[in-house]
C-alpha positions as CSV (number, residue, x, y, z in Angstrom):
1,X,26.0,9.9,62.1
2,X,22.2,10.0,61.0
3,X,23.5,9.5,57.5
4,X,25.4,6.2,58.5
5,X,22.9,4.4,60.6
6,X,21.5,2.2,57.6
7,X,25.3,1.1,57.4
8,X,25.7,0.3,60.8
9,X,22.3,-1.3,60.9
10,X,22.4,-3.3,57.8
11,X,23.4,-6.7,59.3
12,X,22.3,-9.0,57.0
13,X,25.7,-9.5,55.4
14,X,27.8,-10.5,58.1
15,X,24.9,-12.5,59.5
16,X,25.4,-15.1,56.5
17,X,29.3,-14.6,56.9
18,X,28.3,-16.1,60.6
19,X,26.6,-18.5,59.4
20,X,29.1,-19.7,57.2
21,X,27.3,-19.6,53.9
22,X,28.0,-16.0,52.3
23,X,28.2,-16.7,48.7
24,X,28.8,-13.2,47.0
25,X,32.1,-11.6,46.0
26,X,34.1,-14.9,45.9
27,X,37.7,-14.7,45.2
28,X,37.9,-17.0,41.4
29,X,42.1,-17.3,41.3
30,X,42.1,-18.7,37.6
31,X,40.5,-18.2,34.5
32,X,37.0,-17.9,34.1
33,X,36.4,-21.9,32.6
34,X,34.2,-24.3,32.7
35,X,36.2,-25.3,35.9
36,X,37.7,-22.6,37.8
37,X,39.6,-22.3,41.9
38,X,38.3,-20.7,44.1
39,X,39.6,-20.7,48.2
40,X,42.3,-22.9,46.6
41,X,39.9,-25.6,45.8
42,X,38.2,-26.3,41.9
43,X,35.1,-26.1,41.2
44,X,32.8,-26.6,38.1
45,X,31.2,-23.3,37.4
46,X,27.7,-23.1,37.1
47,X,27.2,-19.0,37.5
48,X,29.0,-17.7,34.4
49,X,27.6,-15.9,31.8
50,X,30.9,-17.2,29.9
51,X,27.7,-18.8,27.9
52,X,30.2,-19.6,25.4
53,X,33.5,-19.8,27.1
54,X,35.2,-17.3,25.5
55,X,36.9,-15.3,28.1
56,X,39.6,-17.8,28.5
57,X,39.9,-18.4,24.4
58,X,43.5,-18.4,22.8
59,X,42.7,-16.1,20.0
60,X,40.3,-14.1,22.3
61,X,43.4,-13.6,24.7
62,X,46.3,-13.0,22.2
63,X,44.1,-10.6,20.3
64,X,43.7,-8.7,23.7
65,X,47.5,-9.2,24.5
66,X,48.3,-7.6,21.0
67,X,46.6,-4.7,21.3
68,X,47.9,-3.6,24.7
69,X,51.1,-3.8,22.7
70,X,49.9,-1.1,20.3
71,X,47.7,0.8,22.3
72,X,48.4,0.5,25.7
73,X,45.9,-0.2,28.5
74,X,43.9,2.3,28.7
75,X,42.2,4.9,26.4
76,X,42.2,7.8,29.5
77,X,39.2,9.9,27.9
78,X,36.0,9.9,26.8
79,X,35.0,8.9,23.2
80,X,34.2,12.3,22.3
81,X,37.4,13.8,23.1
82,X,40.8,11.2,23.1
83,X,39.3,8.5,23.7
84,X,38.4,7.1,20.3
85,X,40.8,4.6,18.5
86,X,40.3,3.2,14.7
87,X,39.2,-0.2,16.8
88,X,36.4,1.3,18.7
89,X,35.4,2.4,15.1
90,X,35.9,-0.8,13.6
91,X,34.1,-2.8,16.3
92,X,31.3,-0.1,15.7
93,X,31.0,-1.4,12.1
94,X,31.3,-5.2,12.7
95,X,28.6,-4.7,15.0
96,X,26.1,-3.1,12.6
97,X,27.1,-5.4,9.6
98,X,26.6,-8.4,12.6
99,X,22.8,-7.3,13.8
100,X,21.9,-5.9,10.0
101,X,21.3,-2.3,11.6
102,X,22.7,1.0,10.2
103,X,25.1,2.0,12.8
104,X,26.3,0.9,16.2
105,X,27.7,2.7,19.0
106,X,30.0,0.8,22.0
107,X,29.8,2.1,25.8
108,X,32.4,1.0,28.7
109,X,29.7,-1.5,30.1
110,X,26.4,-2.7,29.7
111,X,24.4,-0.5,33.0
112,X,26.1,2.2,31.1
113,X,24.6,1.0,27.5
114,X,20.7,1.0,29.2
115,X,21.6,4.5,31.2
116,X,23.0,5.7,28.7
117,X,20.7,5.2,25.9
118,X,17.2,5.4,27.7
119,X,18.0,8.5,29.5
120,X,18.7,10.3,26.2
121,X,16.1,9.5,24.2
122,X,13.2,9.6,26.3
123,X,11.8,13.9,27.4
124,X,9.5,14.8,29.7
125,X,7.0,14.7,26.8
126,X,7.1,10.9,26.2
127,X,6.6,7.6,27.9
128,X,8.5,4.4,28.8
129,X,6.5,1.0,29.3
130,X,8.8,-1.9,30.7
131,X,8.5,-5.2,31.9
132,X,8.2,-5.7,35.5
133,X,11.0,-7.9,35.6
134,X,13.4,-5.7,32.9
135,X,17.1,-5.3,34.1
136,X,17.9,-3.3,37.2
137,X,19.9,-0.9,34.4
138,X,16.9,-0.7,32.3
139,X,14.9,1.0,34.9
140,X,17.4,3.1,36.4
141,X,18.1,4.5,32.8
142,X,13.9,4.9,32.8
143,X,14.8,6.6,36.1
144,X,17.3,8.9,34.6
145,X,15.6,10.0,31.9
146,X,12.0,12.8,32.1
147,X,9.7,10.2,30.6
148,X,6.9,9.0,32.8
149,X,7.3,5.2,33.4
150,X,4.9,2.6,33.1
151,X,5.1,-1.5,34.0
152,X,3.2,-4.0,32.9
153,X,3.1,-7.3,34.5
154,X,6.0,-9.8,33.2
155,X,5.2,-11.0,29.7
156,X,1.5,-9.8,29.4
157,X,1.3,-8.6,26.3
158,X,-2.7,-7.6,27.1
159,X,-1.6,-5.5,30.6
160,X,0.7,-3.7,28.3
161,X,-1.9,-3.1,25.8
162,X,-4.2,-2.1,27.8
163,X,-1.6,0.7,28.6
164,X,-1.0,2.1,25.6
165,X,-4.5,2.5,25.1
166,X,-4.4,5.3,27.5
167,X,-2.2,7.5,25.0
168,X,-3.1,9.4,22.2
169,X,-1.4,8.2,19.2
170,X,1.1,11.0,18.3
171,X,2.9,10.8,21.9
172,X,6.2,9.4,21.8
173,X,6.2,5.3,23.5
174,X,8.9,3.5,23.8
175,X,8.8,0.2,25.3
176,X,11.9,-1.6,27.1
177,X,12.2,-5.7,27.1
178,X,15.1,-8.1,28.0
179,X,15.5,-10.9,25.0
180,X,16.1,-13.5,28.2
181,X,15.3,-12.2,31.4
182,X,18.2,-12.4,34.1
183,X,16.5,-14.0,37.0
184,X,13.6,-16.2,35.7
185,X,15.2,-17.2,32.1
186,X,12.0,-16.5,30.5
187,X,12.2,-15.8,27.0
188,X,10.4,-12.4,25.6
189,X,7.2,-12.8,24.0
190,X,8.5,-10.7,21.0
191,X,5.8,-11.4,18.4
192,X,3.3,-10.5,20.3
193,X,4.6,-7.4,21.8
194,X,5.3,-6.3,18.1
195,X,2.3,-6.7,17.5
196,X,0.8,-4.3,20.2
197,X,3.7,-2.1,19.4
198,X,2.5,-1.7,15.8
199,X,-0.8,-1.2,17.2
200,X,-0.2,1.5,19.4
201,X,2.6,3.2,17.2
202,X,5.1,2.7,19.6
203,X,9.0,2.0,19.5
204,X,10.7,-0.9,21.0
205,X,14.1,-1.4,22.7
206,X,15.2,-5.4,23.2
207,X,17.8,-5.9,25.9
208,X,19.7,-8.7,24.1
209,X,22.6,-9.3,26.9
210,X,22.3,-13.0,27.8
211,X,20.5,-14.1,24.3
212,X,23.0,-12.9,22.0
213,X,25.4,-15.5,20.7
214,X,23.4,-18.2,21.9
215,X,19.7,-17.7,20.3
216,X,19.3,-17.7,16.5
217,X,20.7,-19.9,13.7
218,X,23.8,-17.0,13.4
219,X,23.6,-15.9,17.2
220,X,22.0,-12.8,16.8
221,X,20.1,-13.1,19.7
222,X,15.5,-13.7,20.4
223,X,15.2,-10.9,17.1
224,X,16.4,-13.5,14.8
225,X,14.6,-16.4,16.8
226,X,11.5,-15.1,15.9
227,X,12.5,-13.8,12.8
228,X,12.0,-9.9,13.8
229,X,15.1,-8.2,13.2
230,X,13.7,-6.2,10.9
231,X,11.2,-4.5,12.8
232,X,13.7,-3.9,16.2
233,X,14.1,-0.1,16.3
234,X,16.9,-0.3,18.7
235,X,19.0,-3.7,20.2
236,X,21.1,-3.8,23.1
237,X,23.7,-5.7,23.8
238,X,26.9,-6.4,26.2
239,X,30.3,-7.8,25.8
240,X,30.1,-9.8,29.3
241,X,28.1,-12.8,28.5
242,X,28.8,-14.7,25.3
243,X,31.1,-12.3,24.4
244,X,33.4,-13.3,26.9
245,X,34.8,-9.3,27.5
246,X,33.4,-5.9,29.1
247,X,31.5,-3.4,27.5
248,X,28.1,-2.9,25.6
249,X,26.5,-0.9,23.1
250,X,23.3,-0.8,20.8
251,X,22.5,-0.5,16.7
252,X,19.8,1.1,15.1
253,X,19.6,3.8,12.4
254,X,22.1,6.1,12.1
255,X,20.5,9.1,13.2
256,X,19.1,7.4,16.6
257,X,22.7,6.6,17.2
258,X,24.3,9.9,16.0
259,X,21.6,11.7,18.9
260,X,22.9,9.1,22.0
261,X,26.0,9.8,20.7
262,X,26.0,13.5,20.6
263,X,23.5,13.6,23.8
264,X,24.2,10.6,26.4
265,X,26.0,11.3,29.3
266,X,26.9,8.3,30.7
267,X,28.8,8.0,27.1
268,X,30.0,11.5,26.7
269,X,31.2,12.2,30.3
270,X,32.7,8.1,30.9
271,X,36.2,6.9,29.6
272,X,35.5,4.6,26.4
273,X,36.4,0.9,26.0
274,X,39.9,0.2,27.1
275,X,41.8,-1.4,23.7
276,X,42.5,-5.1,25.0
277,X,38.7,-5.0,25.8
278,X,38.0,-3.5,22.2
279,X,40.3,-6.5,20.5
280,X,38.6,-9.2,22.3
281,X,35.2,-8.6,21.3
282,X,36.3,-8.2,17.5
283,X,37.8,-11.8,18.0
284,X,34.8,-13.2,20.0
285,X,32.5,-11.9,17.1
286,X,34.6,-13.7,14.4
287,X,34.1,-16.9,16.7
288,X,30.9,-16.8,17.0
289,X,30.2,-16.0,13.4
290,X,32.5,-18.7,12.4
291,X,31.8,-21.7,15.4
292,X,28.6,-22.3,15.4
293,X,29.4,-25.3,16.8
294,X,30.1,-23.3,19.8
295,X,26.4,-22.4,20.1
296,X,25.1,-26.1,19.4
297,X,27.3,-27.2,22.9
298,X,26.1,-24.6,24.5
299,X,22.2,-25.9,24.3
300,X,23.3,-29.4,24.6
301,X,25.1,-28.7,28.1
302,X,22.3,-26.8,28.4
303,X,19.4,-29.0,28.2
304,X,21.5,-32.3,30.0
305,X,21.0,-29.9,32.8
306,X,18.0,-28.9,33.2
307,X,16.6,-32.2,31.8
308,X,18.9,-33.8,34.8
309,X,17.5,-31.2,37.5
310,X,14.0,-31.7,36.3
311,X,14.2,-35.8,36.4
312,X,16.0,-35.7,39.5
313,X,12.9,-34.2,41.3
314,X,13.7,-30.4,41.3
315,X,11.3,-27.6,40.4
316,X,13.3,-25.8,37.7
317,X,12.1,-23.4,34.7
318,X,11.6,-25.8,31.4
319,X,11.4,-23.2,28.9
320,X,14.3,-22.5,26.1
321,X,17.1,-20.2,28.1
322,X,20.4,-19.9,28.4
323,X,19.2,-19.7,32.4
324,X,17.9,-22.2,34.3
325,X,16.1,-21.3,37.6
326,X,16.0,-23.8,40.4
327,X,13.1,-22.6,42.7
328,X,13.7,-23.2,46.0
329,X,11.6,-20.5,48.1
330,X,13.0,-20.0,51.6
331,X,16.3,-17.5,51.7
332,X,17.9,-19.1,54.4
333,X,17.4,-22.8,52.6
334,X,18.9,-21.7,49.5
335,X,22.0,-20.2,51.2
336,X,22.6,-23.3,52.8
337,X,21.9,-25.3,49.5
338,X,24.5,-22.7,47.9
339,X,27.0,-23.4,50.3
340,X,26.3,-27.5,50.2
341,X,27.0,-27.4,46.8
342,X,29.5,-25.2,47.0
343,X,31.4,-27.5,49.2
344,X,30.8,-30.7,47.3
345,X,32.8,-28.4,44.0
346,X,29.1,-26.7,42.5
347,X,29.5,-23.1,41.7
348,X,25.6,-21.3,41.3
349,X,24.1,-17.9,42.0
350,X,21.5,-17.6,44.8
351,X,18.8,-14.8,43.7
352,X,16.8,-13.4,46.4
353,X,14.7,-10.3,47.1
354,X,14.3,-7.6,45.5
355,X,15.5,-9.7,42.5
356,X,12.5,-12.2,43.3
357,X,9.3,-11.9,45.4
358,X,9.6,-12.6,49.1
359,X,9.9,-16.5,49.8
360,X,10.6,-17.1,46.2
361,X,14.6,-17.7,45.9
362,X,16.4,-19.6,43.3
363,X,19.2,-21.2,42.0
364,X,20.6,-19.3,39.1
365,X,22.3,-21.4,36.8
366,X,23.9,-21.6,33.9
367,X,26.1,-23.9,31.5
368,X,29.2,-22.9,29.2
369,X,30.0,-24.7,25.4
370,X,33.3,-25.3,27.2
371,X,31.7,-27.8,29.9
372,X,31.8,-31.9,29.4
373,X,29.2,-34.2,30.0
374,X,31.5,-36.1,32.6
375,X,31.7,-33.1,34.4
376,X,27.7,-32.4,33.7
377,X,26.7,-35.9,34.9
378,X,29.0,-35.3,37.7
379,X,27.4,-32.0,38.8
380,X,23.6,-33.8,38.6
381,X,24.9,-35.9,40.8
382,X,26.1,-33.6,43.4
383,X,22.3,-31.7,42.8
384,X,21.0,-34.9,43.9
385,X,23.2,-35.9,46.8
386,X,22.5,-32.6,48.4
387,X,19.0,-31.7,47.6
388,X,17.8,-35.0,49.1
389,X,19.8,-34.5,52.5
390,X,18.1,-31.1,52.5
391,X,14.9,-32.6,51.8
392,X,14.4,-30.5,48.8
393,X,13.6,-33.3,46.7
């Protein structure tokens, strides 16, 4: 039993369920939308990374439906063995052409892309310098690999400077950075963290999951922002934000991604990218290529919201994200915020620790091109309504 007791002790779960304001594993019973039912009721959803709202898009969904007609469901084997078809192949090459890199290489998620890739590159002989606020898979993929692991504090390009200094030059570096970090919705400081990177000698790895499709003229994620593709040794990216899918994968030179190929094992030993999966990322990359549109509703839903939240009287991050924190602090006042809005038809993520420091919870939110502003307008209302009963504003 001694390896149970932290089951039976952990409490904290059923004590919101008590409560009456548990928000995690809801039960959505329709398509992931701008408006979606959940418990039988609608609600406009606010804690998608449908960023661009192409889960639920026709040609997304018959290109999907057409390929479990040819392929099946299923691939049942790893890449390496049976589990490559010509459209894992194809999506491979789309995906280079797409980011201007060499080669590509697709994984069954996006934990598994970070694992995977981290873990393989990095021996015992080099050393890994990531943000403190990086992805929970970018450190467990640190974590899996030999390298010694370093952070710096969040966005300071002189703290992770004054790392580096500390190694001699020959000594393989590789640092680790989200384009648009999960929680906050900070945006990387990418020119100046090239900068030290070219200093130092070292390589760098940008976690482009929820800024690709949405940042840059073409989509391509904080590397085109600032104008740096060029000088990206290795980008991430996943299928399960504006991509509208499952899956992830990264591009770089071909020989970086014949090695994680050839010496991954969260690729090599994992089943690859089912086919309907597979088909509705090449469709969701010829929208966003093609829409850009898409993008330009995105950041106007976008910024009516947080312009809203911020005129309205909350605390909420102003800088250019496809996140926008609402800073509340207390755990058990952002549950019951959650479950206010909740009730009054608002669907948001509550972040709390370990994701943020003790007393400093948030609203996650975040916006879809398929959203209106009646619907928008209607939501800043409900933020209102609430927030002022609950003397948050």
């Amino acid at each position: 039993m001694r390896l149970f007791e932290k089951c039976y002790n952990f409490t904290d779960a059923r004590a919101l369920k008590n409560a009456g304001c548990y928000p995690y594993f809801k039960s959505v019973e329709s398509g992931l939308d701008a408006e979606v039912t959940i418990d039988g009721k609608k609600v406009i959803m606010l804690g998608s990374n449908n960023y661009l709202g192409l889960a639920n898009h026709p040609k997304v969904k018959e290109a999907a439906k057409k390929a479990v007609d040819r392929y099946g469901v299923g691939c049942t084997g790893s890449r390496l063995l049976t589990g490559t078809l010509d459209i894992h192949i194809k999506l491979e090459r789309k995906l280079a052409e797409f980011l201007n890199k060499e080669d590509a290489l697709v994984f069954s998620t996006g934990f598994q892309t970070n694992l995977g890739t981290i873990s393989s590159l990095v021996t015992r002989h080099d050393i890994l310098l990531i943000d403190k606020e990086d992805h929970a898979s970018i450190l467990d993929g640190c974590r899996l690999s030999y390298g010694k692991i370093f952070k710096f504090k969040h966005n300071d390009v002189k703290h992770l400077g004054s790392l580096l200094a500390n190694f001699p030059e020959d000594m393989g570096k590789l640092i680790v950075v989200d384009g648009i970090y999960s929680v906050s919705g900070d945006i990387v400081n990418l020119p100046d963290i090239m900068k030290v990177c070219e200093k130092y000698k070292a390589n760098l790895m940008l976690d482009e999951a929820h800024s690709l499709g949405v940042f840059g003229k073409g989509g391509r994620g904080t590397g085109e922002y600032f104008g740096l593709e060029e000088k990206l040794d290795i980008v991430m990216g996943t299928f399960s934000k504006s991509f509208g899918s499952i899956g992830g994968f990264i591009v770089a030179k071909e020989p970086i991604i014949d090695f994680v190929k050839h010496h991954s094992r969260p690729f090599i030993f994992s089943a690859s990218m089912p086919p309907p999966s597979v088909a509705a990322v090449l469709a969701a990359l010829e929208i966003v290529e093609k829409e850009p549109e898409r993008r330009d509703k995105f950041w106007t839903n976008t910024n009516l919201i947080k312009k809203g939240l911020y005129e309205i009287g909350f605390k909420v991050s102003m800088n250019k994200s496809s996140i926008v924190a609402l800073f509340i602090g207390e755990e058990s006042l952002t549950f019951t915020f959650w479950q206010s809005l909740f009730d009054e038809g608002v669907f948001t993520n509550p972040i709390i620790t370990p994701a943020v420091p003790k007393n400093g919870a948030i609203l996650r939110i975040s916006c879809m091109a398929t959203h209106n502003e009646k619907s928008l307008i209607r939501v800043l209302e409900i933020f209102e309504r609430v927030g002022k009963r609950l003397k948050i504003i």
